[in-house]
Structures are given as structure tokens and as C-alpha cells.
PDBQT receptor file of N, H, CA, C and O in Angstrom, charges set to zero:
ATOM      1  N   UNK A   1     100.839  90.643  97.471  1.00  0.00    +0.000 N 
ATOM      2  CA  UNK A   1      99.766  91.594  97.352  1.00  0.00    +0.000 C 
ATOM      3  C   UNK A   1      98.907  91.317  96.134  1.00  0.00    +0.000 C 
ATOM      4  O   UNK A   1      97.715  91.610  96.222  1.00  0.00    +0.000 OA
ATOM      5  N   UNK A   2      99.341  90.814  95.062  1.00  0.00    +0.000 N 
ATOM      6  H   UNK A   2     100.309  90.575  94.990  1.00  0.00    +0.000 HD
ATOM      7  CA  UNK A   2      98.433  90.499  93.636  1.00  0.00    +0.000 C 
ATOM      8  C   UNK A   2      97.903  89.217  94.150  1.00  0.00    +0.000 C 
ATOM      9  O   UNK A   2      97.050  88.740  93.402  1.00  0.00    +0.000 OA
ATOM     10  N   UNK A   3      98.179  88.468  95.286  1.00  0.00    +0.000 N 
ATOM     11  H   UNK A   3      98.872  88.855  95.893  1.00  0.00    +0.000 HD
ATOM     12  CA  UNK A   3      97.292  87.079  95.311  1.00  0.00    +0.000 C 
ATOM     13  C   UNK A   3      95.843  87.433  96.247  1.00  0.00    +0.000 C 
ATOM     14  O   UNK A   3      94.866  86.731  96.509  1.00  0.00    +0.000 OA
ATOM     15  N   UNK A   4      96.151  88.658  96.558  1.00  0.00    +0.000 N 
ATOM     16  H   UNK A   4      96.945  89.228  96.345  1.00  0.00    +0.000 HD
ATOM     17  CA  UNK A   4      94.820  89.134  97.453  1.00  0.00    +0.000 C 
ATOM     18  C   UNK A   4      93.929  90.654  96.713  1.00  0.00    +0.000 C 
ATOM     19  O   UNK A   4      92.962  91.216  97.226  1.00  0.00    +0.000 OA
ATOM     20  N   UNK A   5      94.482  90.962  95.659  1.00  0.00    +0.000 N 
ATOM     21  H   UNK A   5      95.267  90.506  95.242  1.00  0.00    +0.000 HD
ATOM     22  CA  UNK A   5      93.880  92.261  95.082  1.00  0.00    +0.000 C 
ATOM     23  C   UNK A   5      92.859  91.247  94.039  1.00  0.00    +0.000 C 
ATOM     24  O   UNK A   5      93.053  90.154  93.508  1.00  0.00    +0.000 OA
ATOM     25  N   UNK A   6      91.606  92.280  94.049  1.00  0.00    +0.000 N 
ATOM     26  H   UNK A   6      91.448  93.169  94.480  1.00  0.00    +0.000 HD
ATOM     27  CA  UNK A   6      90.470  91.988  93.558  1.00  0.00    +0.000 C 
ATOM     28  C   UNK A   6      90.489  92.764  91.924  1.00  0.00    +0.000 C 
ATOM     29  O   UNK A   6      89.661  92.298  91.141  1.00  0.00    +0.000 OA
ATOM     30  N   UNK A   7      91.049  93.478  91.595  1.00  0.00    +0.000 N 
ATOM     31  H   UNK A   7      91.721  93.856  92.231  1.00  0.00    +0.000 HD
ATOM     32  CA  UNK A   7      91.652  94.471  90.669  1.00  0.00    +0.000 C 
ATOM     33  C   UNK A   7      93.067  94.600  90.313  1.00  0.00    +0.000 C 
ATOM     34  O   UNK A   7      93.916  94.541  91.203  1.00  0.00    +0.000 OA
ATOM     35  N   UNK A   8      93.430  94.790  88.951  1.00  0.00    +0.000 N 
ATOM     36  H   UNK A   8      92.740  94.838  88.228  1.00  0.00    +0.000 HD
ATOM     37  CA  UNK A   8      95.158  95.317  89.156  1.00  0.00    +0.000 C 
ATOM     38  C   UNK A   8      95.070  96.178  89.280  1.00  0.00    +0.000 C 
ATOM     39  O   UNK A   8      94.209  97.007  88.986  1.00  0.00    +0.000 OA
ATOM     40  N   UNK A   9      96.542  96.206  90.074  1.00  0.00    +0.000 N 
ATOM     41  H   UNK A   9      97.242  95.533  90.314  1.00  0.00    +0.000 HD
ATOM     42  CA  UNK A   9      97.013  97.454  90.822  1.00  0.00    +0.000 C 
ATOM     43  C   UNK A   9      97.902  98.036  89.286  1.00  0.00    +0.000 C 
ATOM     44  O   UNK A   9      98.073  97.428  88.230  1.00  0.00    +0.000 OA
ATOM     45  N   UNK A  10      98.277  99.224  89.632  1.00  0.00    +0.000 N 
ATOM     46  H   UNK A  10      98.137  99.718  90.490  1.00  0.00    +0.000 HD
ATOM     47  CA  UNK A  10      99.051 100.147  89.004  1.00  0.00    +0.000 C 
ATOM     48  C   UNK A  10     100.637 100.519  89.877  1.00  0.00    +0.000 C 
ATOM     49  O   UNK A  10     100.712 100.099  91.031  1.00  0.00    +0.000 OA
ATOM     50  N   UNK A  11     101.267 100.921  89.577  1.00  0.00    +0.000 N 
ATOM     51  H   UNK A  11     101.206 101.262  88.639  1.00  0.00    +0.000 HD
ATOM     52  CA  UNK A  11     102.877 100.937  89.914  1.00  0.00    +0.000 C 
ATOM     53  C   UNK A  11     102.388 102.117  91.284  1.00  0.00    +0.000 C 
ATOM     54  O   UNK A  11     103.383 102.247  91.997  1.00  0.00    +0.000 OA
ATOM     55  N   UNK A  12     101.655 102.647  91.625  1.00  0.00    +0.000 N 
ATOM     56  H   UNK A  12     100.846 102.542  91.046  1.00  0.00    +0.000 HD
ATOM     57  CA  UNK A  12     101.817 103.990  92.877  1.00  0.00    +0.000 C 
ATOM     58  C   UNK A  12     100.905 102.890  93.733  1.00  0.00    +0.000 C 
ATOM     59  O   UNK A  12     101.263 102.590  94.872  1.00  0.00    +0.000 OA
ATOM     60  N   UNK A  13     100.229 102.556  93.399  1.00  0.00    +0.000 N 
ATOM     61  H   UNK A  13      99.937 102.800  92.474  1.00  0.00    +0.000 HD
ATOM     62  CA  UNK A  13      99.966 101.442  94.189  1.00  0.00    +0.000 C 
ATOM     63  C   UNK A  13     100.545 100.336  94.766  1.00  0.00    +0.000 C 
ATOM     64  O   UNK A  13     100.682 100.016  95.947  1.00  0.00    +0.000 OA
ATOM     65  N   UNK A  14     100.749  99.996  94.107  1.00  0.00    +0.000 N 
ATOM     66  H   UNK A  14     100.639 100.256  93.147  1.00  0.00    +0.000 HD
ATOM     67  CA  UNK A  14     102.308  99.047  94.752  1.00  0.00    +0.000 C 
ATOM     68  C   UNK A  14     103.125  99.641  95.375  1.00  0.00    +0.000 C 
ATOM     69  O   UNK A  14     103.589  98.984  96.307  1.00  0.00    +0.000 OA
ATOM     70  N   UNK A  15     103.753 101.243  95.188  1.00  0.00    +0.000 N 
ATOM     71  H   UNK A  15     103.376 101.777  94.431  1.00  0.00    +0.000 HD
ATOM     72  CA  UNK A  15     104.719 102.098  95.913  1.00  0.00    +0.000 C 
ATOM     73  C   UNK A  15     103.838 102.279  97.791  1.00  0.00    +0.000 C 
ATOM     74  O   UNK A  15     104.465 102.516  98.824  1.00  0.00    +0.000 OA
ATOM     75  N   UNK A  16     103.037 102.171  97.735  1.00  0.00    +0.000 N 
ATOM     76  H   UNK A  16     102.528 101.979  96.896  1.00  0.00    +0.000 HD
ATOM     77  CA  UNK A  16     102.139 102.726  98.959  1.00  0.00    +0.000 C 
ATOM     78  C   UNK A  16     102.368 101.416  99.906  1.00  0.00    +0.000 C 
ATOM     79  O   UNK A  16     102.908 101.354 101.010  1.00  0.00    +0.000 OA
ATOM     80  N   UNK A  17     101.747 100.335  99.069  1.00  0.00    +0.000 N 
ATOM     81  H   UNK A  17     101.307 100.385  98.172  1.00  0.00    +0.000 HD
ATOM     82  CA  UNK A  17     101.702  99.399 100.073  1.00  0.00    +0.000 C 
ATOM     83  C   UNK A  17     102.893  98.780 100.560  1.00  0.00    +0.000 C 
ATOM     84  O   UNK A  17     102.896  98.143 101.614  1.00  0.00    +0.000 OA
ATOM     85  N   UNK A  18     104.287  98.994  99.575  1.00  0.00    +0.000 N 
ATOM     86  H   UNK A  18     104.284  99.512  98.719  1.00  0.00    +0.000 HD
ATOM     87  CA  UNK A  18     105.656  98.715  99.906  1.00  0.00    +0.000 C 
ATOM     88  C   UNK A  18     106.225  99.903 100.880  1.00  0.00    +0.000 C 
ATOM     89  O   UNK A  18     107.409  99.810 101.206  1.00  0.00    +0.000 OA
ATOM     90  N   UNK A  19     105.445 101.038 101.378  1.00  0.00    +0.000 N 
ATOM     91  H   UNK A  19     104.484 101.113 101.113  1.00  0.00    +0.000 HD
ATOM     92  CA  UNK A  19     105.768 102.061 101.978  1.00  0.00    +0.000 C 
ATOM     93  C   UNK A  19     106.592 102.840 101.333  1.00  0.00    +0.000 C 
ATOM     94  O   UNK A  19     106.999 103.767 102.034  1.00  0.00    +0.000 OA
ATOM     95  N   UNK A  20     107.028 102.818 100.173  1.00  0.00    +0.000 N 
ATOM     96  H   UNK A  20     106.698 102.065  99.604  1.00  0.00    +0.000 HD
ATOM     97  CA  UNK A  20     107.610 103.903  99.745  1.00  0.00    +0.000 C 
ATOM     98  C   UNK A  20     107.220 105.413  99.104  1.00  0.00    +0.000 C 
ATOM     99  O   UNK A  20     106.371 105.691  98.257  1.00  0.00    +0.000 OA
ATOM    100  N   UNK A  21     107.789 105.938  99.542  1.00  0.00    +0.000 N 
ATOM    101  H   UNK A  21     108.479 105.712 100.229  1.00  0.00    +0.000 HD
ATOM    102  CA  UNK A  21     107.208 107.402  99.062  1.00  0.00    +0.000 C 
ATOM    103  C   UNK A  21     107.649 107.551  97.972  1.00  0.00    +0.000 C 
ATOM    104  O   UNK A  21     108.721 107.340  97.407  1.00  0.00    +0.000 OA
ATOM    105  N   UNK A  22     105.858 108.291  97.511  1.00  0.00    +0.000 N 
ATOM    106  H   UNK A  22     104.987 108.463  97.970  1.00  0.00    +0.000 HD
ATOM    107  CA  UNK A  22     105.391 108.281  96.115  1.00  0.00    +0.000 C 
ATOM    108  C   UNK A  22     105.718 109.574  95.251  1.00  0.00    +0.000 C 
ATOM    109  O   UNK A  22     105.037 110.521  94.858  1.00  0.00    +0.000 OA
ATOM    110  N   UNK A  23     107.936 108.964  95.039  1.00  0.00    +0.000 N 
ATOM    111  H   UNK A  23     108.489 108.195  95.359  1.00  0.00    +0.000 HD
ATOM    112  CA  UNK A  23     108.166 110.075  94.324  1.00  0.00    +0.000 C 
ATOM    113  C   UNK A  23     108.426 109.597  92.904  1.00  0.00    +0.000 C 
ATOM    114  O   UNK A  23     108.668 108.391  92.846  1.00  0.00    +0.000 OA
ATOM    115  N   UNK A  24     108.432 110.078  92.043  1.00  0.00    +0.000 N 
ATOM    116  H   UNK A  24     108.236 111.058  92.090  1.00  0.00    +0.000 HD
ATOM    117  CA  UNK A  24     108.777 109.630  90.588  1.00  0.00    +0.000 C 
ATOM    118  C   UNK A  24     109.753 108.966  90.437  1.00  0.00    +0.000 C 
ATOM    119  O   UNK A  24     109.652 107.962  89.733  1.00  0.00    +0.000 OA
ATOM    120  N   UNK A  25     110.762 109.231  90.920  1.00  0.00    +0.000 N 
ATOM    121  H   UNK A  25     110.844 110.047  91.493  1.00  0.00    +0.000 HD
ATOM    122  CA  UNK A  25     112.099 107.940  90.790  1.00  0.00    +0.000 C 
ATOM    123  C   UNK A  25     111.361 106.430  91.276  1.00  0.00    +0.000 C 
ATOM    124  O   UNK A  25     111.602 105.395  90.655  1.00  0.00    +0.000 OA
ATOM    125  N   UNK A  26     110.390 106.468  92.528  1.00  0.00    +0.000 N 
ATOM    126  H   UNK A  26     110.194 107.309  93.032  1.00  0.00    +0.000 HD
ATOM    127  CA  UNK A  26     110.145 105.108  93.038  1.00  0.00    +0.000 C 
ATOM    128  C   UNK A  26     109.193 104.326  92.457  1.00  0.00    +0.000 C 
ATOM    129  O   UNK A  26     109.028 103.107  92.408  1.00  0.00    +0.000 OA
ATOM    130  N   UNK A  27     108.406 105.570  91.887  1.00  0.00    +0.000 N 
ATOM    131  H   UNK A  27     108.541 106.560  91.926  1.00  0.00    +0.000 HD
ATOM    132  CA  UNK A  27     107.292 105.101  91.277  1.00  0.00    +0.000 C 
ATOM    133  C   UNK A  27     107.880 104.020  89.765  1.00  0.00    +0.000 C 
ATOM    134  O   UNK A  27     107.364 103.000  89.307  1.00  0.00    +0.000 OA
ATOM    135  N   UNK A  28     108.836 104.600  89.426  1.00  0.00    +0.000 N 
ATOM    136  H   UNK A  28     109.255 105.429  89.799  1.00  0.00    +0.000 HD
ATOM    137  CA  UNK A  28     109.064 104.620  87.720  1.00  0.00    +0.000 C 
ATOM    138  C   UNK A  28     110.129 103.034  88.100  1.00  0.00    +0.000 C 
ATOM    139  O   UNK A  28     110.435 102.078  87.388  1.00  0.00    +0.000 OA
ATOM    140  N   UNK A  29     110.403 103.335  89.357  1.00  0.00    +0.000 N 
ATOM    141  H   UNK A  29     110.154 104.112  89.936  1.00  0.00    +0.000 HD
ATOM    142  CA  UNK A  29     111.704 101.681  89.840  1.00  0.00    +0.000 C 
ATOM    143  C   UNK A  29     110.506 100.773  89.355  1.00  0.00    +0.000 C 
ATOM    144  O   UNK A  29     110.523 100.222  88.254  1.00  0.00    +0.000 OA
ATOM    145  N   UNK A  30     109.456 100.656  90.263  1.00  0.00    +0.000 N 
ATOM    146  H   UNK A  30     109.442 101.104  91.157  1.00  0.00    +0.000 HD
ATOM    147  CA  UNK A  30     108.308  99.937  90.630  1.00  0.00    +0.000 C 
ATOM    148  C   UNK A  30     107.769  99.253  89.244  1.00  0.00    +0.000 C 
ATOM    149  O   UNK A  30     107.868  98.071  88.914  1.00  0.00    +0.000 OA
ATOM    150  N   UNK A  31     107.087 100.488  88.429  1.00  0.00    +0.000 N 
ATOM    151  H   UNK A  31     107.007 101.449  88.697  1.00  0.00    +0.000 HD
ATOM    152  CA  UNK A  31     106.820 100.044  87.013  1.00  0.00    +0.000 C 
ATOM    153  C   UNK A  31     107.744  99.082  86.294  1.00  0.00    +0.000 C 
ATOM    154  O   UNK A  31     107.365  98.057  85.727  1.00  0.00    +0.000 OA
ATOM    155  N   UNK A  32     108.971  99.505  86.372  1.00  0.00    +0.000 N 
ATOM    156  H   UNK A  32     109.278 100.337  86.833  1.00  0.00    +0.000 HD
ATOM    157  CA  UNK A  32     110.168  98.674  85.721  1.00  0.00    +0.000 C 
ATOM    158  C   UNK A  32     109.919  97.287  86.154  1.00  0.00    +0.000 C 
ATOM    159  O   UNK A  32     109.797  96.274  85.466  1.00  0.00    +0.000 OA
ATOM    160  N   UNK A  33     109.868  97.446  87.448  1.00  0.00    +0.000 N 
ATOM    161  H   UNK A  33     109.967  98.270  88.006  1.00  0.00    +0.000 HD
ATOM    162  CA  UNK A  33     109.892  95.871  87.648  1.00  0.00    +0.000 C 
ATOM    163  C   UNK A  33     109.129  95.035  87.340  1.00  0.00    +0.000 C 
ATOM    164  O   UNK A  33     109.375  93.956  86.801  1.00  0.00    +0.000 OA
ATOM    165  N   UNK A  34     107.672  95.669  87.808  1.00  0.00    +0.000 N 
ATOM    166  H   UNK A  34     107.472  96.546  88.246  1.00  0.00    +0.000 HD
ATOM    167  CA  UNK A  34     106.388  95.414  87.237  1.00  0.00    +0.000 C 
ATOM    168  C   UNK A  34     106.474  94.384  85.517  1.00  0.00    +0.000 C 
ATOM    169  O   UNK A  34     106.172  93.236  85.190  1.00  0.00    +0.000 OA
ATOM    170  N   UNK A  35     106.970  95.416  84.914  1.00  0.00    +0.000 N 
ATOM    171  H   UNK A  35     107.216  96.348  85.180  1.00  0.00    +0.000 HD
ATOM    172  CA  UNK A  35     107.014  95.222  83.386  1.00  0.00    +0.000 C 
ATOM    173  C   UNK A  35     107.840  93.608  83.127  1.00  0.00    +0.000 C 
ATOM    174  O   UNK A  35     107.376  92.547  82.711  1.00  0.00    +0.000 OA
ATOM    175  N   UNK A  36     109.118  93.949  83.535  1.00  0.00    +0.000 N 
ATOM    176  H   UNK A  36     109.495  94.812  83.873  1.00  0.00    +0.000 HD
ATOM    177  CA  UNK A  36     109.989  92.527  84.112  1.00  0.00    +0.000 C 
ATOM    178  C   UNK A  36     109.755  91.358  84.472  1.00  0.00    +0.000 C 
ATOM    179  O   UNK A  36     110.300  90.283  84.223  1.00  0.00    +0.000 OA
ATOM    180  N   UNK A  37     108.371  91.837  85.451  1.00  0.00    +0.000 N 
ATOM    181  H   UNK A  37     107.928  92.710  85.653  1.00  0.00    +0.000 HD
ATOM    182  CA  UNK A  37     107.745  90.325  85.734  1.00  0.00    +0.000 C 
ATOM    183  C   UNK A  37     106.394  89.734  85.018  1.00  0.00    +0.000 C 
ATOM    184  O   UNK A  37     105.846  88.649  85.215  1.00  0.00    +0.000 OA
ATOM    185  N   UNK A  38     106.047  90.754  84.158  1.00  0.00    +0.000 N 
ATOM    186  H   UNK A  38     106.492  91.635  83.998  1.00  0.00    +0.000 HD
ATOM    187  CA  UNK A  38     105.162  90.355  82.861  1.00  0.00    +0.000 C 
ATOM    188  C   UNK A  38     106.298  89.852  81.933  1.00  0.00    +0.000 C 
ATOM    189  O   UNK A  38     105.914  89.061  81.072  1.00  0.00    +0.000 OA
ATOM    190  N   UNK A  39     107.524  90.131  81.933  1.00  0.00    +0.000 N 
ATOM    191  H   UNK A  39     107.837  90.774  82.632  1.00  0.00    +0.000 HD
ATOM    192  CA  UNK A  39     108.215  89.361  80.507  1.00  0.00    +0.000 C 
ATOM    193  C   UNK A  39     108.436  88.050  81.407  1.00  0.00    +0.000 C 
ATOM    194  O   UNK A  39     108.165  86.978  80.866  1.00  0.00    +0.000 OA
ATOM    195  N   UNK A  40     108.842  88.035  82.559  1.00  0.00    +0.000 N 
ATOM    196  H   UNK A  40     109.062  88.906  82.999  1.00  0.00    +0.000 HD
ATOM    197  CA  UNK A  40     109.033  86.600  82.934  1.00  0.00    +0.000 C 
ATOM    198  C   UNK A  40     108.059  85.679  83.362  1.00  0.00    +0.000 C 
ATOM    199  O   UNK A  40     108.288  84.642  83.985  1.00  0.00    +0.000 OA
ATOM    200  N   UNK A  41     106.502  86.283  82.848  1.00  0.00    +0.000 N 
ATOM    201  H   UNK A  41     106.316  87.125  82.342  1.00  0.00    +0.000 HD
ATOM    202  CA  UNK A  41     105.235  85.792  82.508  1.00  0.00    +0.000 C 
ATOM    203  C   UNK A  41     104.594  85.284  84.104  1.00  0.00    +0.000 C 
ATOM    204  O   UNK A  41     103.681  84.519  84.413  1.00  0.00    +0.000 OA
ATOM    205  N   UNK A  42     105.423  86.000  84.793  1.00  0.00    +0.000 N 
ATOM    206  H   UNK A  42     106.165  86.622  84.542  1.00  0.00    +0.000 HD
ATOM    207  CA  UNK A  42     104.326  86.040  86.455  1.00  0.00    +0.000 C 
ATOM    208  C   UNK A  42     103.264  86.959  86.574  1.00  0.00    +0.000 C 
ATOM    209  O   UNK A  42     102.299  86.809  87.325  1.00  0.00    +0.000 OA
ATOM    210  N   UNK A  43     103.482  88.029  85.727  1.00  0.00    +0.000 N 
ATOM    211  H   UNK A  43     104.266  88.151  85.117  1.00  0.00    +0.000 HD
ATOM    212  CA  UNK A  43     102.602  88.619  85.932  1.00  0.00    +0.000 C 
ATOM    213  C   UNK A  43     101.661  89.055  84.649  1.00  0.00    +0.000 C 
ATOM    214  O   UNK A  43     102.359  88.644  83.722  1.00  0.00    +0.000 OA
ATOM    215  N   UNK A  44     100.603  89.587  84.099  1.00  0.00    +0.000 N 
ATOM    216  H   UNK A  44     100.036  89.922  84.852  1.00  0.00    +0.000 HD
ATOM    217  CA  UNK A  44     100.178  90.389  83.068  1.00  0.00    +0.000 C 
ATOM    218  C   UNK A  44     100.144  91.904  83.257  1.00  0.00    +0.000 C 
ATOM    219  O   UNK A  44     100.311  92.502  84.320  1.00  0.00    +0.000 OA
ATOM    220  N   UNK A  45      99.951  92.319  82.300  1.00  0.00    +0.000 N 
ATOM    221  H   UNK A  45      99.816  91.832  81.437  1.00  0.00    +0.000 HD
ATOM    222  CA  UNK A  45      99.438  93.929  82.032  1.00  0.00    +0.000 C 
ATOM    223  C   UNK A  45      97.833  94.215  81.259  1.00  0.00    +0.000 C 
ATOM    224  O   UNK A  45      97.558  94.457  80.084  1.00  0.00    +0.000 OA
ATOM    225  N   UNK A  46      96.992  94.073  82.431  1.00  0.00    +0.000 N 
ATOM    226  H   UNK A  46      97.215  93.877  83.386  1.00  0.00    +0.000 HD
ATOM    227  CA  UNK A  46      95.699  94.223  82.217  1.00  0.00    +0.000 C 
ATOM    228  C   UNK A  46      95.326  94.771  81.573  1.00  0.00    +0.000 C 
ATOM    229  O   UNK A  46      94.557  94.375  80.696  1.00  0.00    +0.000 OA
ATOM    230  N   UNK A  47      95.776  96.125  81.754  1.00  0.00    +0.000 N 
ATOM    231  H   UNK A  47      96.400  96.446  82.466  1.00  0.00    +0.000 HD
ATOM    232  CA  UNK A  47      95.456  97.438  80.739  1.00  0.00    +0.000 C 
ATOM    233  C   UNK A  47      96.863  98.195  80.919  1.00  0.00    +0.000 C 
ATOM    234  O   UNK A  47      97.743  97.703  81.625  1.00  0.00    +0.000 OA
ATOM    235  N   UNK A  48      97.036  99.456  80.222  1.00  0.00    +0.000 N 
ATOM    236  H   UNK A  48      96.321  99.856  79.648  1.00  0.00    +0.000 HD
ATOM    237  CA  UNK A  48      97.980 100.046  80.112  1.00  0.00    +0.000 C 
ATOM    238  C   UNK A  48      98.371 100.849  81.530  1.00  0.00    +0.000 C 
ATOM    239  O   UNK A  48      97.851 101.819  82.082  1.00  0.00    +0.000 OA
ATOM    240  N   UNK A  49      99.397 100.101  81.834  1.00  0.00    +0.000 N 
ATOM    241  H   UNK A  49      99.820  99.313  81.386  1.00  0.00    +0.000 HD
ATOM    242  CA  UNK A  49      99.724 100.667  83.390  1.00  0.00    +0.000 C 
ATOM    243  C   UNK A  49      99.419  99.999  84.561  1.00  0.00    +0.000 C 
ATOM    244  O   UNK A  49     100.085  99.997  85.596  1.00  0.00    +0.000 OA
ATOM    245  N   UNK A  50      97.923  99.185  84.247  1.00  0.00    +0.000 N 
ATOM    246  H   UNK A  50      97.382  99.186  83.406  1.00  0.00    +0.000 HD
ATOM    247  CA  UNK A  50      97.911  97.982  85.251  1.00  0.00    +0.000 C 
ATOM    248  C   UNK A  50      98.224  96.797  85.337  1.00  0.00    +0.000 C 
ATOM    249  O   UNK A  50      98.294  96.224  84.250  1.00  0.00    +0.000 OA
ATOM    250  N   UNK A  51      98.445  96.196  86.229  1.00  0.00    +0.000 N 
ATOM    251  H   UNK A  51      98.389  96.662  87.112  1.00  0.00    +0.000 HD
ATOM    252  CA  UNK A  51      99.435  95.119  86.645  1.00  0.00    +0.000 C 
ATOM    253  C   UNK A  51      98.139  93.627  86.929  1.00  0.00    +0.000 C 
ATOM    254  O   UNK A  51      97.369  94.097  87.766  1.00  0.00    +0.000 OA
ATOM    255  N   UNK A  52      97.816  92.655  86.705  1.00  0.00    +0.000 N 
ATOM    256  H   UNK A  52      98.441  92.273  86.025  1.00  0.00    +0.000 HD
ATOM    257  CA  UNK A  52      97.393  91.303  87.584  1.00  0.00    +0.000 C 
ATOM    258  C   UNK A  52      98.403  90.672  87.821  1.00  0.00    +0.000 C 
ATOM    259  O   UNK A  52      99.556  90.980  87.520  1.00  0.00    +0.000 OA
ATOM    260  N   UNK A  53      97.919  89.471  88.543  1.00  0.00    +0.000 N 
ATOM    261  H   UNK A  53      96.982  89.221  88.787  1.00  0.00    +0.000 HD
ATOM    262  CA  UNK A  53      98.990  88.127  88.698  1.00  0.00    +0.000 C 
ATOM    263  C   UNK A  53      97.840  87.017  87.636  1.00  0.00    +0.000 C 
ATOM    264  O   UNK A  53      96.629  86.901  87.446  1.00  0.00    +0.000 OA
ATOM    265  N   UNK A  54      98.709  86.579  87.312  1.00  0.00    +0.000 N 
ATOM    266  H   UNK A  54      99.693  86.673  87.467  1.00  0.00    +0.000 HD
ATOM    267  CA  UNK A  54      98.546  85.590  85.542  1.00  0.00    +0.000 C 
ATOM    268  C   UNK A  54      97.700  84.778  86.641  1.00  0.00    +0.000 C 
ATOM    269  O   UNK A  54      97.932  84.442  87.802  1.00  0.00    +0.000 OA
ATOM    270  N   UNK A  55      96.451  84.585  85.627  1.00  0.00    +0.000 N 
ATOM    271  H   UNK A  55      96.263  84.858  84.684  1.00  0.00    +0.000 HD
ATOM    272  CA  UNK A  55      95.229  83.405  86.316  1.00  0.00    +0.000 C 
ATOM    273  C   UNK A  55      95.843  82.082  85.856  1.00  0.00    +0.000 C 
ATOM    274  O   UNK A  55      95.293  81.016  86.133  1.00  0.00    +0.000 OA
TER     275      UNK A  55
């Protein structure tokens, strides 16, 4: 999904398009991981809360 978004996404965004319902436990999984794959430098953190895939 980040090799086709024109914008970063944010963690409820990602919950939607993975179909999961957008409750705070899933949301907050999502972010975690999110964060995880900026330390393992696949991804960045655009701004606070949003997500790209590293150009």
C-alpha cells in the first residue's frame, strides 16, 4: 500500500485498508509496527504520526 500512496498514510489508515476495525487496541498494534519499520529503515516518519516508504 505505501508503493501506491501519493501521501503518508497515518496508522487508522492503514487499519481500514487492512480491514480492521478502527478500535484503539488495532489502531495503536498498527502504529507500533509502523514505528518498527522506520527503525528497520523501510520506512520513514514524514511528520508526526505519518508514515512514507523511504524514497
Amino acid at each position: 500500500m505505501f508503493n501506491e500512496a501519493t501521501r503518508p498514510l497515518r496508522a487508522k489508515n492503514v487499519c481500514q485498508v487492512l480491514g480492521h476495525e478502527l478500535l484503539p487496541k488495532n489502531v495503536e498494534g498498527i502504529r507500533a509496527e509502523l514505528k518498527r519499520l522506520v527503525e528497520l529503515g523501510a520506512l520513514i516518519e514524514a511528520d508526526t504520526g505519518s508514515f512514507a516508504r523511504k524514497q
